[in-house]
py3Dmol code that shows the C-alpha trace and the ligand (Angstrom):
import py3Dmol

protein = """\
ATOM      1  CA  UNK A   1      79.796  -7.230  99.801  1.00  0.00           C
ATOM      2  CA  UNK A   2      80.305  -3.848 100.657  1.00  0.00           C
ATOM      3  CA  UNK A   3      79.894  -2.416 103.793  1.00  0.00           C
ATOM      4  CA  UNK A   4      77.056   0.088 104.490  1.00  0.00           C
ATOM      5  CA  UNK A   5      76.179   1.693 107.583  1.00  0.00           C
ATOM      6  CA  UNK A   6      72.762   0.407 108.637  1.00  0.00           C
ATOM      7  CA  UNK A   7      70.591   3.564 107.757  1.00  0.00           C
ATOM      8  CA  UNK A   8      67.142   3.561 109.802  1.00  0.00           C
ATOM      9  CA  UNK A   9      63.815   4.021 107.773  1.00  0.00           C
ATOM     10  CA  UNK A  10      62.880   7.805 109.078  1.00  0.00           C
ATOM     11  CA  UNK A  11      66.455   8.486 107.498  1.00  0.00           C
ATOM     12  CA  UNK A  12      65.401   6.955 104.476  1.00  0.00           C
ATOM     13  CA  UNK A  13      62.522   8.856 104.445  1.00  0.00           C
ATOM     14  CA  UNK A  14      64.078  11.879 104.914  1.00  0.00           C
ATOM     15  CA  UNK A  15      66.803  11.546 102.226  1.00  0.00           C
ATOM     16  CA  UNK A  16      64.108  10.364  99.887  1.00  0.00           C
ATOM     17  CA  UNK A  17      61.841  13.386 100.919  1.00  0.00           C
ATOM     18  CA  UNK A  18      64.660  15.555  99.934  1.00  0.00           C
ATOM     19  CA  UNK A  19      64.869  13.850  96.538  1.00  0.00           C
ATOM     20  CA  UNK A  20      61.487  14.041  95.405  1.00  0.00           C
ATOM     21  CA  UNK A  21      61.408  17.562  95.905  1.00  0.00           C
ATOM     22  CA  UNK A  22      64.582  18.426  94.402  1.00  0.00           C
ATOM     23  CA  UNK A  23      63.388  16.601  91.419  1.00  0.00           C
ATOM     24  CA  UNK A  24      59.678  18.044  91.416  1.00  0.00           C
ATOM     25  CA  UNK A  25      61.876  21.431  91.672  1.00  0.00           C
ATOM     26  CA  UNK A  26      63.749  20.214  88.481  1.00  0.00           C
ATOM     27  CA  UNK A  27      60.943  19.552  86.485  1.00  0.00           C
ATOM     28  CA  UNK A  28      59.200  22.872  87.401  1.00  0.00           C
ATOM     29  CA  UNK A  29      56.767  21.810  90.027  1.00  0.00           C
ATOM     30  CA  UNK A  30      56.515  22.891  93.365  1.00  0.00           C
ATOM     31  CA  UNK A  31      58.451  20.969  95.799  1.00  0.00           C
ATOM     32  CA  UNK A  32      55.398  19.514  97.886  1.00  0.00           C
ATOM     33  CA  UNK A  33      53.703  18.116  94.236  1.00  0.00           C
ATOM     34  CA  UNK A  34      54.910  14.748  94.970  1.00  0.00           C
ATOM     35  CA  UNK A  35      53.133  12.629  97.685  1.00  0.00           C
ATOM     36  CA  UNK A  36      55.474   9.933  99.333  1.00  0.00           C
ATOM     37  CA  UNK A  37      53.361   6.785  99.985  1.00  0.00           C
ATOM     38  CA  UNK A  38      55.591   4.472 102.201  1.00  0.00           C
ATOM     39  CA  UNK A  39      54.413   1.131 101.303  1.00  0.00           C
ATOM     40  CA  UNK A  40      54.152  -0.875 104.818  1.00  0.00           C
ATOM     41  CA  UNK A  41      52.836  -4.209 103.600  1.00  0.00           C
ATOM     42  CA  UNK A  42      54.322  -6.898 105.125  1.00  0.00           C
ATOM     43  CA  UNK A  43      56.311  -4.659 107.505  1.00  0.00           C
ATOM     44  CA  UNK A  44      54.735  -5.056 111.618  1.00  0.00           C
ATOM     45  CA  UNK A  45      53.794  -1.970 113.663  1.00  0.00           C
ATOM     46  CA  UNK A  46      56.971  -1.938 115.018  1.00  0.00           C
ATOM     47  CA  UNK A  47      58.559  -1.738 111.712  1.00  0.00           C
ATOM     48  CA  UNK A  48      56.299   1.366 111.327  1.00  0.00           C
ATOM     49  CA  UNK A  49      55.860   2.953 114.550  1.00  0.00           C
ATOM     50  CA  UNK A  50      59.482   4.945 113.991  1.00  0.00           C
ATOM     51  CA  UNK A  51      58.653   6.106 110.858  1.00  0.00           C
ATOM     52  CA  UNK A  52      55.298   7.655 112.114  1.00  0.00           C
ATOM     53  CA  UNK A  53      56.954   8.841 115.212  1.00  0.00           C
ATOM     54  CA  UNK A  54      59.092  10.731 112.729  1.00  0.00           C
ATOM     55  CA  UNK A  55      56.069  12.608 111.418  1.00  0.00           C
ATOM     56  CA  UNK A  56      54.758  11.026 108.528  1.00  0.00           C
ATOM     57  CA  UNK A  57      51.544   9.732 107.598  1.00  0.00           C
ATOM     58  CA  UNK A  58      50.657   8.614 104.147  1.00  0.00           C
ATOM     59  CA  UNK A  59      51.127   5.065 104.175  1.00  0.00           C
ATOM     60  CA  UNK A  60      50.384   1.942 101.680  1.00  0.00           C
ATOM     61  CA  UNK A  61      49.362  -1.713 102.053  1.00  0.00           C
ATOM     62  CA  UNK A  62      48.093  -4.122  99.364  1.00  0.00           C
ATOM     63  CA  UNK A  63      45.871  -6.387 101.387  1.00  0.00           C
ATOM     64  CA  UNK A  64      42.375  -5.406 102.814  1.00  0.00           C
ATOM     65  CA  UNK A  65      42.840  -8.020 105.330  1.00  0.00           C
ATOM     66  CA  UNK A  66      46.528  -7.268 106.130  1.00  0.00           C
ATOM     67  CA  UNK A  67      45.479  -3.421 106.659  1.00  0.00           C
ATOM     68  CA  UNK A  68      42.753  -4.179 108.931  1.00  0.00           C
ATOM     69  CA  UNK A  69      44.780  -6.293 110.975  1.00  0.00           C
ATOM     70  CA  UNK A  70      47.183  -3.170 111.440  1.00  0.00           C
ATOM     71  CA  UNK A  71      46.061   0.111 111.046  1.00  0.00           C
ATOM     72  CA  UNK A  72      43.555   0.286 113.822  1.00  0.00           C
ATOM     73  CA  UNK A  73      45.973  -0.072 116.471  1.00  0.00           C
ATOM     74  CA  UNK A  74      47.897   2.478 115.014  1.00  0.00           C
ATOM     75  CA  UNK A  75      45.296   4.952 114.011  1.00  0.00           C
ATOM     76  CA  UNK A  76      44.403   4.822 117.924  1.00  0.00           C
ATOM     77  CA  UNK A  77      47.645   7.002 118.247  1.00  0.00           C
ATOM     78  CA  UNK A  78      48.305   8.520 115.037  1.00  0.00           C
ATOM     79  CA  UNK A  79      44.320   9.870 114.101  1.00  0.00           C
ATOM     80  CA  UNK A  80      45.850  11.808 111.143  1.00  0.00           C
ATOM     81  CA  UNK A  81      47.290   8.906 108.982  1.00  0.00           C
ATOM     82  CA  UNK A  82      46.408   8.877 105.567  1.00  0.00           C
ATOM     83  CA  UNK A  83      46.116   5.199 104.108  1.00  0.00           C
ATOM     84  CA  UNK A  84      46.331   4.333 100.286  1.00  0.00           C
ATOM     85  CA  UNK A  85      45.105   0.497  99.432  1.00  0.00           C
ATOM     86  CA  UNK A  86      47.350  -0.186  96.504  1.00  0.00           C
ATOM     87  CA  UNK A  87      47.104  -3.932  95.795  1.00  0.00           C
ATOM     88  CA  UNK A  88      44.172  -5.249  93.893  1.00  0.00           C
ATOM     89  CA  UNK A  89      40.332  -5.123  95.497  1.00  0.00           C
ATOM     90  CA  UNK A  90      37.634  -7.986  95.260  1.00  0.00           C
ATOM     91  CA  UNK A  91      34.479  -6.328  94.733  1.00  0.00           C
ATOM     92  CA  UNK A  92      32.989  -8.321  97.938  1.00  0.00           C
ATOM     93  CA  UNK A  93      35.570  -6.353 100.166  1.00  0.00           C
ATOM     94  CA  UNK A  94      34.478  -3.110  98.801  1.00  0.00           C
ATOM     95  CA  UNK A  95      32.556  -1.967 101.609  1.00  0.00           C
ATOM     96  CA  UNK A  96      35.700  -2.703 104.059  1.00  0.00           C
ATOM     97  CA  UNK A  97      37.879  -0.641 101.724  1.00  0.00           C
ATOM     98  CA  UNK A  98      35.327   2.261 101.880  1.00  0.00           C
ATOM     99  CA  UNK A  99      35.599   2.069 105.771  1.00  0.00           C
ATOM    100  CA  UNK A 100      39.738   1.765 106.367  1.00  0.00           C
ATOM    101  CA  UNK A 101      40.953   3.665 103.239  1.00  0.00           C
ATOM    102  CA  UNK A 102      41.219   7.184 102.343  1.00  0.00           C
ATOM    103  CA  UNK A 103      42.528   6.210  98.997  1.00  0.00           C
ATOM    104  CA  UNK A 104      41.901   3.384  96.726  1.00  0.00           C
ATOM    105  CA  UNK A 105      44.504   2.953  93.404  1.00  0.00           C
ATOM    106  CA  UNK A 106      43.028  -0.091  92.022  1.00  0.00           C
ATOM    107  CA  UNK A 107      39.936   0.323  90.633  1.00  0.00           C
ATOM    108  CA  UNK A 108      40.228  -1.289  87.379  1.00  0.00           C
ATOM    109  CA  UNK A 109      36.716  -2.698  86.549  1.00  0.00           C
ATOM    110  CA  UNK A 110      32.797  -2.016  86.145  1.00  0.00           C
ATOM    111  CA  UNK A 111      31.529  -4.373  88.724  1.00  0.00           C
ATOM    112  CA  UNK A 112      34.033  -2.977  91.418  1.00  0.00           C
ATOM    113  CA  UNK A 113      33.069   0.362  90.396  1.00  0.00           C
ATOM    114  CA  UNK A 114      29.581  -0.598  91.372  1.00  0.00           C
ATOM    115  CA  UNK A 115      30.236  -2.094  94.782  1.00  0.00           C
ATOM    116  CA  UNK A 116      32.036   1.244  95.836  1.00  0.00           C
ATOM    117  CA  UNK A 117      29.531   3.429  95.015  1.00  0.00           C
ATOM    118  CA  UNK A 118      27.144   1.527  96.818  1.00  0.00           C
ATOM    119  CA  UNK A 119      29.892   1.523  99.611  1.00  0.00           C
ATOM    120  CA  UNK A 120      30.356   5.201  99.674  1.00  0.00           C
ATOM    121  CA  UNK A 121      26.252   5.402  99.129  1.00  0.00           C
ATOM    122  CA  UNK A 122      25.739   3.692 102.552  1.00  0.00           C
ATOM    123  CA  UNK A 123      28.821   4.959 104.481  1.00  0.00           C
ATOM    124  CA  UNK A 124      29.012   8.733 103.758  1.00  0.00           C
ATOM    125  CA  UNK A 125      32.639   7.923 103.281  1.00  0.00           C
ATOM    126  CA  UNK A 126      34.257   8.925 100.086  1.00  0.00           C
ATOM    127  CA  UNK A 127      37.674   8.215  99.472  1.00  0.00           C
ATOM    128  CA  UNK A 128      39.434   9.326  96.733  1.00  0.00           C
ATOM    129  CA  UNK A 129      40.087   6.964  93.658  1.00  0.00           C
ATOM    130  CA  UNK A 130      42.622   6.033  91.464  1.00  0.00           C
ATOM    131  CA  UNK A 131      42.142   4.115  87.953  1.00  0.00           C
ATOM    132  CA  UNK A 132      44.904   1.140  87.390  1.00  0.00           C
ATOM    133  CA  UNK A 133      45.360   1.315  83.759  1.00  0.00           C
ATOM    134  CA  UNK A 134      47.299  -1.751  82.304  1.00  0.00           C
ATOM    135  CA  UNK A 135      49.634  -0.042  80.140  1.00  0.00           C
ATOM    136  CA  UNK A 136      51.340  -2.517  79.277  1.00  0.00           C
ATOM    137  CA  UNK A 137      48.481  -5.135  78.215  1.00  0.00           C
ATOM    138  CA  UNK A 138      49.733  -7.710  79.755  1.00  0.00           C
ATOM    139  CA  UNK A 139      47.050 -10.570  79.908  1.00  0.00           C
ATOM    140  CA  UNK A 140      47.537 -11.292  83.513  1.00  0.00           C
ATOM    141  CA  UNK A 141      47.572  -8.349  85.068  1.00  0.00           C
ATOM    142  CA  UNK A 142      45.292  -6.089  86.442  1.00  0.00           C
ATOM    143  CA  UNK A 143      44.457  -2.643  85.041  1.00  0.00           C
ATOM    144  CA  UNK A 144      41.641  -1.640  82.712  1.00  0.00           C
ATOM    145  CA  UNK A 145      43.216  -1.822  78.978  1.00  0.00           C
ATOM    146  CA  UNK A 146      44.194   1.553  77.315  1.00  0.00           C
ATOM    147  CA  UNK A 147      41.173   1.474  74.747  1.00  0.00           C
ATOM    148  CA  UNK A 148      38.433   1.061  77.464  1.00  0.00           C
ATOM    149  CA  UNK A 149      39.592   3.364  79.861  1.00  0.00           C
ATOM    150  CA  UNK A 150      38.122   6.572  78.341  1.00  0.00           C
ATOM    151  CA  UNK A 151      34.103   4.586  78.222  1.00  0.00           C
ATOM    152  CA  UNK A 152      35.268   3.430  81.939  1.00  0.00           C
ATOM    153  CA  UNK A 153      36.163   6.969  83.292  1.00  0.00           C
ATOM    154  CA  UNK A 154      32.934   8.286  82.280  1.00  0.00           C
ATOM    155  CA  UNK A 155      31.053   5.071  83.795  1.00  0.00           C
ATOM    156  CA  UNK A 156      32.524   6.047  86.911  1.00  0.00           C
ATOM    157  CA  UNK A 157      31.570   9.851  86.505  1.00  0.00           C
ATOM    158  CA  UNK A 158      28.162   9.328  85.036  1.00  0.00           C
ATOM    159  CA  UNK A 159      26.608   6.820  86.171  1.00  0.00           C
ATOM    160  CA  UNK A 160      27.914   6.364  89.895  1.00  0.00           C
ATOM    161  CA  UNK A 161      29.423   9.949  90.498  1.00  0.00           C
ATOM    162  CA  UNK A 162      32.611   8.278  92.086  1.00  0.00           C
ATOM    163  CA  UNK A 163      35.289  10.859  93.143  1.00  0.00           C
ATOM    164  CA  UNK A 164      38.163  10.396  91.081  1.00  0.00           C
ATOM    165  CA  UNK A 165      41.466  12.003  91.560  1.00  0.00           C
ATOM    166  CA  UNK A 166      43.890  10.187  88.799  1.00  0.00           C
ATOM    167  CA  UNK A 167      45.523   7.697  87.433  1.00  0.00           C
ATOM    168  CA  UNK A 168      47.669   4.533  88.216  1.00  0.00           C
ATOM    169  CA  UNK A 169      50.079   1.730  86.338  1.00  0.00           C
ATOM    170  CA  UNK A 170      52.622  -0.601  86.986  1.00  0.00           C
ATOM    171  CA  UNK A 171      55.160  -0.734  83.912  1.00  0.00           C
ATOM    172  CA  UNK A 172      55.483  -4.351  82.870  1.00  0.00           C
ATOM    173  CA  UNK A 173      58.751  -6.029  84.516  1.00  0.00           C
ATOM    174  CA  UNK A 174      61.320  -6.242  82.471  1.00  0.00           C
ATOM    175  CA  UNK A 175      60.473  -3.274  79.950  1.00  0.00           C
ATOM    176  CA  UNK A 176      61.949   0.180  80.393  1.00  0.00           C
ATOM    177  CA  UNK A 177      59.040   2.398  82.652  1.00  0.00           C
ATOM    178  CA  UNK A 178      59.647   5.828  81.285  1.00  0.00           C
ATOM    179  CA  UNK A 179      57.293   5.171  78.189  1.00  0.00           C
ATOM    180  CA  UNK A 180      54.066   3.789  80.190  1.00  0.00           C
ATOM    181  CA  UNK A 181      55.071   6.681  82.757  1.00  0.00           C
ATOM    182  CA  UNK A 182      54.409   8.938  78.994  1.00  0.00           C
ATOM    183  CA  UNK A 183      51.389   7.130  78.220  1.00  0.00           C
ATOM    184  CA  UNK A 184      49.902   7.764  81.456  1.00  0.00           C
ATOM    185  CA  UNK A 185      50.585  10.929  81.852  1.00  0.00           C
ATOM    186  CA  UNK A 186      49.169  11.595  78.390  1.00  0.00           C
ATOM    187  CA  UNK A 187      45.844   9.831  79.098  1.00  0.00           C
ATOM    188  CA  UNK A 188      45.023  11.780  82.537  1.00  0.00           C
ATOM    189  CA  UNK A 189      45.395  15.043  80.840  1.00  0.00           C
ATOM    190  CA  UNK A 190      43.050  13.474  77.716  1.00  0.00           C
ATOM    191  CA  UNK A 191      39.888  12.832  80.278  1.00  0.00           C
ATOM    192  CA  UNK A 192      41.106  15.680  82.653  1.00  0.00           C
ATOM    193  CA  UNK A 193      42.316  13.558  85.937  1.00  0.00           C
ATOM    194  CA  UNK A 194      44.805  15.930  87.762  1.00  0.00           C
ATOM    195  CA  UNK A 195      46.455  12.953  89.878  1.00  0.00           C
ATOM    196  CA  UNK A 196      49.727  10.128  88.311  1.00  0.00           C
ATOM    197  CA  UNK A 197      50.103   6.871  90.724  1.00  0.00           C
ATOM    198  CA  UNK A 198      53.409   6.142  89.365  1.00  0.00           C
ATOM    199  CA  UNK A 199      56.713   5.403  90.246  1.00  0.00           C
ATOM    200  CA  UNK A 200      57.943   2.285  92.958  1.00  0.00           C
ATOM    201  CA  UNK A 201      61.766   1.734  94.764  1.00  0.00           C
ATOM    202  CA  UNK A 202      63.159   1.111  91.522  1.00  0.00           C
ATOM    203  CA  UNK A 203      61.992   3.878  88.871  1.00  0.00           C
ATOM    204  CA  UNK A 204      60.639   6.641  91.073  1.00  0.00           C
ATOM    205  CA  UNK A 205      62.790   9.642  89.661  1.00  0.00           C
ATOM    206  CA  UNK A 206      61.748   8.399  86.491  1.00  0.00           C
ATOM    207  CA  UNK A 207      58.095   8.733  87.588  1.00  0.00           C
ATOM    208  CA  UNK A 208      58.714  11.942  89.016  1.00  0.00           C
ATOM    209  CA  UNK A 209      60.162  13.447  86.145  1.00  0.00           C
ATOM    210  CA  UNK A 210      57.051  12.430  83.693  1.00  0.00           C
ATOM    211  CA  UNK A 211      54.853  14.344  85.856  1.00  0.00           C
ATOM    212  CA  UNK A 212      53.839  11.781  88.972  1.00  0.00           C
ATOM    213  CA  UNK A 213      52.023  13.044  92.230  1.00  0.00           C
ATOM    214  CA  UNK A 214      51.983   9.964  93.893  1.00  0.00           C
ATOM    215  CA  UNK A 215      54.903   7.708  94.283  1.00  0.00           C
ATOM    216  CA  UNK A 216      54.619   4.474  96.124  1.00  0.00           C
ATOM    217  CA  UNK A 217      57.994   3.370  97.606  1.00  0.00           C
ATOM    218  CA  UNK A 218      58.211   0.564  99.957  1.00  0.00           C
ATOM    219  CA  UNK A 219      62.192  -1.078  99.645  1.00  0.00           C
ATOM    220  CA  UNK A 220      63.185   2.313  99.416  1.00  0.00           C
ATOM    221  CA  UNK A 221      62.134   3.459 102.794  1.00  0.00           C
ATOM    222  CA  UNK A 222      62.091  -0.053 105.093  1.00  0.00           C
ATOM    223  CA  UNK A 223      64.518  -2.060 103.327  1.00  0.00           C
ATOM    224  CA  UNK A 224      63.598  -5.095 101.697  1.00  0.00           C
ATOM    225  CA  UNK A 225      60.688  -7.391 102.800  1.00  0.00           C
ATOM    226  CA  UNK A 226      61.119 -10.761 104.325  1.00  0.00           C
ATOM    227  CA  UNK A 227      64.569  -9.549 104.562  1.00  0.00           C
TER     228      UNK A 227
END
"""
ligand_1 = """\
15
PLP
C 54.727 -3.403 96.810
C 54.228 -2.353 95.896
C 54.912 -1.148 95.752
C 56.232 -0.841 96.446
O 57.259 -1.616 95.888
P 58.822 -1.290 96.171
O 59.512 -1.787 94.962
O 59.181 -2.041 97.396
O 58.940 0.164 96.343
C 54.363 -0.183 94.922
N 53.205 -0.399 94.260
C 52.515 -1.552 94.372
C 51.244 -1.716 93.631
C 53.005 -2.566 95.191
O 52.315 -3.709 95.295
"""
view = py3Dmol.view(width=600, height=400)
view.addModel(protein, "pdb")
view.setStyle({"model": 0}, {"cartoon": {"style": "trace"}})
view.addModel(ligand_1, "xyz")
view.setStyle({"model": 1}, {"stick": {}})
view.zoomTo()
view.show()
């Protein structure tokens, strides 16, 4: 193995930061187009209290329950945190979403579509949502399919007025990203969503250059989990 000097997570933020907007600057967008979303799930506050104290505040987790546990605490001290839920949402926990996130990239399905607007009916709260398209159409995972998105965005506009900002996929593993990076990028400009979800550890400048906003890194800013 190869020695490496331990680098701490605000440094990897920071070189990362640097990155993004040197590539959003290379692909003739403004250096602040790309939001970093450090993906905290299975990390412990103390995992993330460094990277906060170093200023930064859009953060990910996959689990409803997992968040809950977590971001309270934190959100005591840091009031300004912006949290994404990026892992996939039961409808039955949609109310619970509504409440602890200010963004939502999974909604992928009628029924959940219909438990968030009643959510954000009773709440007030509205936070912003993303569409997981399965670009890939894989059987087992989640995503609305390509052909049903465009009847499923204007579901979500028409009938339940839901706020939504963009797009989101997960390339299959295995298959080279920068194509379902294409395809997504060409469907959000089709039904006129301004936001991309795209891009993880592994394939972010990839993401970045086919137009992404949002990239969700977690390895690439705490190191690898359960590790
Ligand atoms: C865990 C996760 C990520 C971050 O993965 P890394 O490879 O560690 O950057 C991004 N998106 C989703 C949906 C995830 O579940």
């Amino acid at each position: 193995m190869t020695e490496t000097r331990d680098i701490s997570s605000p440094e990897r933020l920071h070189i990362i930061s640097s990155e993004l907007s040197a590539l959003a600057r290379q692909h003739g967008r403004a250096p602040d187009d790309v939001t970093l979303i450090a993906v905290s799930k299975t990390h412990p506050a103390s995992v993330i209290l460094p990277v906060l104290d170093a200023g930064h505040r859009v953060f990910g987790e996959n689990r409803v329950q997992e968040a809950a546990e977590k971001w309270p605490a934190l959100r005591a001290t840091y009031d300004d945190v912006e949290l994404h839920l990026i892992g996939a949402l039961q409808s039955n926990k949609a109310a619970q979403a509504v409440a602890l996130f200010d963004v939502i990239h999974s909604l992928d399905r009628p029924k959940l579509a219909a438990a968030l607007a009643r959510a954000m009916a009773e709440t007030g709260r509205r936070p912003q949502l993303f569409i997981q398209v399965n670009t890939g159409d894989e059987p087992q995972k989640a995503g609305i399919s390509v052909a049903d998105l465009p009847a499923f965005v204007a579901q979500c506009r028409v009938d339940h007025n839901l706020p939504l900002a963009g797009l989101m996929c997960l390339p299959p593993v295995g298959e080279a990203p920068g194509p379902h990076f294409a395809l997504l990028d060409k469907l959000a400009r089709s039904l006129d969503l301004a936001c991309l979800s795209m891009g993880m550890s592994a394939d972010y400048a990839a993401a970045v250059s086919q137009g992404a906003t949002h990239v969700r890194l977690g390895t690439a800013v705490f190191g690898p989990r359960g590790g």
